[in-house]
C-alpha positions in Angstrom: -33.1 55.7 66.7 -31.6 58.9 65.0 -33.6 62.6 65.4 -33.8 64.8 62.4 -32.1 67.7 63.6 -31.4 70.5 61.6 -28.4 72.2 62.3 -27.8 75.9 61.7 -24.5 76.9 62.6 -23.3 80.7 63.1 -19.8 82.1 61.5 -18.4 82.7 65.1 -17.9 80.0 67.6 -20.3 80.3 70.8 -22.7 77.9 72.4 -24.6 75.2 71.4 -28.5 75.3 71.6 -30.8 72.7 71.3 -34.4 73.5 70.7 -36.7 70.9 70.9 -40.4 70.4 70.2 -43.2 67.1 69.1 -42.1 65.6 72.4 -45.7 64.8 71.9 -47.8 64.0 68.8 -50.6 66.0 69.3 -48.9 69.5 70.4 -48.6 70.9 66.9 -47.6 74.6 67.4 -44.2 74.0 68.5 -43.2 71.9 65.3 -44.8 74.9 63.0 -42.8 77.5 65.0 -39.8 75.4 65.2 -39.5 75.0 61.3 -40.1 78.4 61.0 -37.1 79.0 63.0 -34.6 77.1 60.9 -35.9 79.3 58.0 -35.4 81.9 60.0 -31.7 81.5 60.9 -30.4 80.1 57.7 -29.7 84.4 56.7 -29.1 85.4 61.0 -25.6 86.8 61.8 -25.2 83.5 64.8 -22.6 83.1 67.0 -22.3 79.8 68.3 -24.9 76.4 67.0 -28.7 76.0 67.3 -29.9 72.6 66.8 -33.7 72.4 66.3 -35.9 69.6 66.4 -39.0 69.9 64.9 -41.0 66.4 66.2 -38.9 64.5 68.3 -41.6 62.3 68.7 -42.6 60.9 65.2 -44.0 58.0 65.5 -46.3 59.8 67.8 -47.5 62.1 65.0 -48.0 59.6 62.7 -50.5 58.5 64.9 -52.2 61.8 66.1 -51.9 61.0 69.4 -49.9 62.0 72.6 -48.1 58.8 72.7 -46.5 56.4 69.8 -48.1 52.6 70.0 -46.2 51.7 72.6 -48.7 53.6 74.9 -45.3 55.1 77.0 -45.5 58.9 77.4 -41.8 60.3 76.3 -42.1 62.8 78.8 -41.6 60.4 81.7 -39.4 57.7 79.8 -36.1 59.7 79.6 -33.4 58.6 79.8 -34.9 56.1 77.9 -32.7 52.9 76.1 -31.2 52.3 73.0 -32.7 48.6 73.6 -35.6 49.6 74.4 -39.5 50.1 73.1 -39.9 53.0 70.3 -40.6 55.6 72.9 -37.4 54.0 74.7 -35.0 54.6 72.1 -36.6 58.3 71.0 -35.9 59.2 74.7 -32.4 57.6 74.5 -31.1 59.9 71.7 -33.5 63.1 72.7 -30.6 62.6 76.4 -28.0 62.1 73.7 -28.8 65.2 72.2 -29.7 67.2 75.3 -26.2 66.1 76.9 -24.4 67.4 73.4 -26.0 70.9 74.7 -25.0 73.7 76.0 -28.4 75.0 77.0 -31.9 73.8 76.0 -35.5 75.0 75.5 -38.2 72.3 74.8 -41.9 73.8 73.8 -44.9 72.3 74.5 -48.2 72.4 74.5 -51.6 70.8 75.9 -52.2 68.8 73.2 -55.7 67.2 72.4 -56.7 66.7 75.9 -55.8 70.1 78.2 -55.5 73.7 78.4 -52.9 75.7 79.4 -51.8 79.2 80.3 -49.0 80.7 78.4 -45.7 79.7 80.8 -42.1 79.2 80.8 -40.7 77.2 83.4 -37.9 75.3 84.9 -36.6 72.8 87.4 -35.4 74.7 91.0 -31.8 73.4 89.8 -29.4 73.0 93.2 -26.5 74.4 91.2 -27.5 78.2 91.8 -25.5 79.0 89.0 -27.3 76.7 86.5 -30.4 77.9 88.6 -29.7 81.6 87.8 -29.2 81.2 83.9 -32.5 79.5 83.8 -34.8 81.9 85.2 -33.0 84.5 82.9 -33.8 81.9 80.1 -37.5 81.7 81.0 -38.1 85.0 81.6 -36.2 86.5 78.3 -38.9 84.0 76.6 -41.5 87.1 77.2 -44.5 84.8 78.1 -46.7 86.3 80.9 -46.0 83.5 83.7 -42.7 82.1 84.2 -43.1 79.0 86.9 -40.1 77.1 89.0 -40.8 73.8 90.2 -40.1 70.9 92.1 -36.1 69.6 90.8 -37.4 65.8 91.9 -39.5 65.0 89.4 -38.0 62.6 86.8 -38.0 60.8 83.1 -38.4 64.1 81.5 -36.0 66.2 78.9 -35.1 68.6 81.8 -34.2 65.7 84.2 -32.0 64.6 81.6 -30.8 68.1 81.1 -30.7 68.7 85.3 -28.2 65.3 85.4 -26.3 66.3 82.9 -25.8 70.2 84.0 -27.0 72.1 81.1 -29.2 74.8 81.6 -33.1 73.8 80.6 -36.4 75.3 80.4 -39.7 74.5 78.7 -42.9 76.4 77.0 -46.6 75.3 77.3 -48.9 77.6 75.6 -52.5 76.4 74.7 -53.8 73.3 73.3 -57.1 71.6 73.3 -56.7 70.5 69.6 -56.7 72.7 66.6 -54.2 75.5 65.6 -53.4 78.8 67.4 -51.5 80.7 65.1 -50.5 83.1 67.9 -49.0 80.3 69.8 -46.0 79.9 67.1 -45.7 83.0 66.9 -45.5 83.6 70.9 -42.7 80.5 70.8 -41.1 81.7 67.9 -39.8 85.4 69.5 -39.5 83.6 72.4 -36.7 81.2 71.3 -35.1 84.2 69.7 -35.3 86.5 72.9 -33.3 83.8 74.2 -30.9 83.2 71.6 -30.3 86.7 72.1 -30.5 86.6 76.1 -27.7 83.6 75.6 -25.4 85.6 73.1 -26.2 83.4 69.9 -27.9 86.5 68.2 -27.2 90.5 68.5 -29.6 92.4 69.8 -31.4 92.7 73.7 -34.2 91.7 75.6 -36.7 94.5 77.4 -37.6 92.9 80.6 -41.5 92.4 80.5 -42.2 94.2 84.4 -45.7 92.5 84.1 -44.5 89.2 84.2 -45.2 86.8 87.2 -42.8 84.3 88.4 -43.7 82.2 91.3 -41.7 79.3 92.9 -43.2 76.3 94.1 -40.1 73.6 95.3 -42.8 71.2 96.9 -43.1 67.9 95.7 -44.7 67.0 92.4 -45.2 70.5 91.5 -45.1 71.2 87.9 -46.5 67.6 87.7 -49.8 68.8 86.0 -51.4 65.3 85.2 -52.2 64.8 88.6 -53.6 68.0 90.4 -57.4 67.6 90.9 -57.7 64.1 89.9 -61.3 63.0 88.7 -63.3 61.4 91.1 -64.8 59.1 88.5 -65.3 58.0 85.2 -67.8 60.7 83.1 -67.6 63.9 81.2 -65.8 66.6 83.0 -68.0 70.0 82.8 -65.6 73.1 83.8 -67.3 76.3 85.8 -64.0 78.2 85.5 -62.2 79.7 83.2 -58.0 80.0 82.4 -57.0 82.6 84.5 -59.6 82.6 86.9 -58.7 83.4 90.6 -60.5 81.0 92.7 -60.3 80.2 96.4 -60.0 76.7 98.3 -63.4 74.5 98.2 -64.5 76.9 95.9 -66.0 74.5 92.6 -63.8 73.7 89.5 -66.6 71.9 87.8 -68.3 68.5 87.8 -67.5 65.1 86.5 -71.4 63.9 85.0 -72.0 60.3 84.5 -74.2 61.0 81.7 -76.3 57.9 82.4 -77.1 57.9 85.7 -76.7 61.8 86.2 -74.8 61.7 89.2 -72.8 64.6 89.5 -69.5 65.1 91.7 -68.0 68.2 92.0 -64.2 68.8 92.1 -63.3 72.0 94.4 -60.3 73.8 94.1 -57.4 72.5 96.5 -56.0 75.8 97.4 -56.3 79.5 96.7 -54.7 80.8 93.4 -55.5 81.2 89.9 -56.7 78.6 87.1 -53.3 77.6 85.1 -54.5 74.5 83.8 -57.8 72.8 82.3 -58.8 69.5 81.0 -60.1 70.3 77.8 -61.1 66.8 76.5 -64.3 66.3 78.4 -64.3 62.5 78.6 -63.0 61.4 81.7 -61.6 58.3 83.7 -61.4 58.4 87.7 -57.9 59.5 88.4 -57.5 61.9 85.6 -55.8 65.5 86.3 -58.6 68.1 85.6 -57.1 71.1 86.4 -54.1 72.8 88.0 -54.1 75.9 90.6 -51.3 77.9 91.1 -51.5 79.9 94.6 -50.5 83.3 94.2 -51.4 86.2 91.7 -52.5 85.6 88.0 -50.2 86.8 85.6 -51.1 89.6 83.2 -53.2 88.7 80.2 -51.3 90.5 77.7 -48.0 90.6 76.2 -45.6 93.0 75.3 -44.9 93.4 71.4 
């Protein structure tokens, strides 16, 4: 299995960036923005490589969905094998690519089926030094929230990119299906605050004093699929909003089973603001509805 990459290299010699996005097929943003990036550096004075990625994950557009036909989600099958299913042998050459790297951004969104809060974030890496260049990463990438999580979590890009020692964050911005047109453009100055953050482009970054970051090394955070499982099968109904502070036992919403009209409501697990949403209403039990992030919300606008 061979990515299409395309590959923009600078005059001078520097580092090598990979930039990656379609991880999944439904999060379309990222693959407009990332396209409009290679545009966008063919006439840049660079120093050093960027290698961009528009849709890792074709097979998966090609479809519509999150996943290709195998049903595996590439986000949890890294590193993947070159024997493998389809999604095996994508997530074999995506780690090919990542370990070719000397740092990585991979952008996101939440696709079809959830909501999210505009957020860069990475792994609590136990090298501090690997550690240090990725919260300047995620925080030159101007988004309002900048989250670091749990290193433990595996089969994803940055696991591959943790093993392997290069420097990693990801975006997630939106989603619920449709097109945001301020989401490319959000993920398109971000890559190039960080280009410039990294040394690949002239220029600075103005810190964003607004931004919030929080920390959160317990396990399975940053795992967002499973926070507030549903307690059954139905149609989830939301009574909160992105960005909403609520406190514990406080409700989320309600899962309806439309034809019995039961109703079970799903409280909020701890005190904190609303980062995450299930936008697709239909439900099974088990399903992540929503994630809560305890501390302050993060300002709701951005910086120009």
């Amino acid at each position: 299995m061979t990515l299409h990459q395309i590959v923009v290299g600078g005059r001078r010699p520097g580092p090598r960036l990979l930039i990656t996005a379609g991880v999944h097929g439904d999060e379309f943003e990222p693959m407009v923005a990332v396209r409009e990036l290679a545009e966008e550096l063919r006439g840049a004075e660079l120093r050093g490589t960027v290698v961009l990625v528009p849709v890792v994950n074709e097979p998966a557009l090609a479809v519509g969905r999150r996943t290709a036909d195998d049903g595996l989600d590439l986000a949890r099958t890294c590193p993947g094998s070159e024997a493998g299913s389809t999604t095996e042998r994508i997530a074999a050459a995506l780690s090919q690519a990542i370990g070719a790297a000397d740092y990585y951004v991979d952008l996101h969104t939440g696709g079809a089926a959830l909501r999210l809060l505009p957020l860069a974030g990475y792994m609590l890496h136990h090298d501090p030094a690997i550690l240090d260049v990725q919260r300047a990463m995620a925080a030159a990438f101007n988004l309002p929230f900048v989250w670091g999580t749990t290193p433990q979590l595996e089969g994803r890009s940055l696991s591959v990119a943790r093993d392997a020692g290069v420097p990693a964050i990801y975006a997630e911005h939106g989603g619920g299906g449709g097109f945001d047109r301020a989401v490319v453009d959000d993920y398109r100055q971000g890559c190039l605050n960080v280009m410039r953050r990294l040394g690949l482009l002239e220029g600075s970054v103005a810190p964003n004093p607004a931004q919030q970051r929080i920390e959160d090394a317990r396990p399975e955070s940053g795992h967002l699929q499973v926070r507030h499982p549903a307690p059954a099968d139905g149609l989830f109904l939301p009574s909160v909003a992105l960005g909403q502070v609520v406190r514990e036992g406080e409700p989320l919403g309600a899962v309806l089973h439309v034809s019995s009209g039961r109703r079970v409501n799903v409280c909020a697990e701890c005190t904190g603001f609303v980062a995450m949403l299930r936008a697709a209403p239909r439900v099974e039990q088990g399903m992540g509805l929503a994630v809560v992030i305890e501390g302050s919300p993060p300002p709701t606008q951005r910086p120009s």
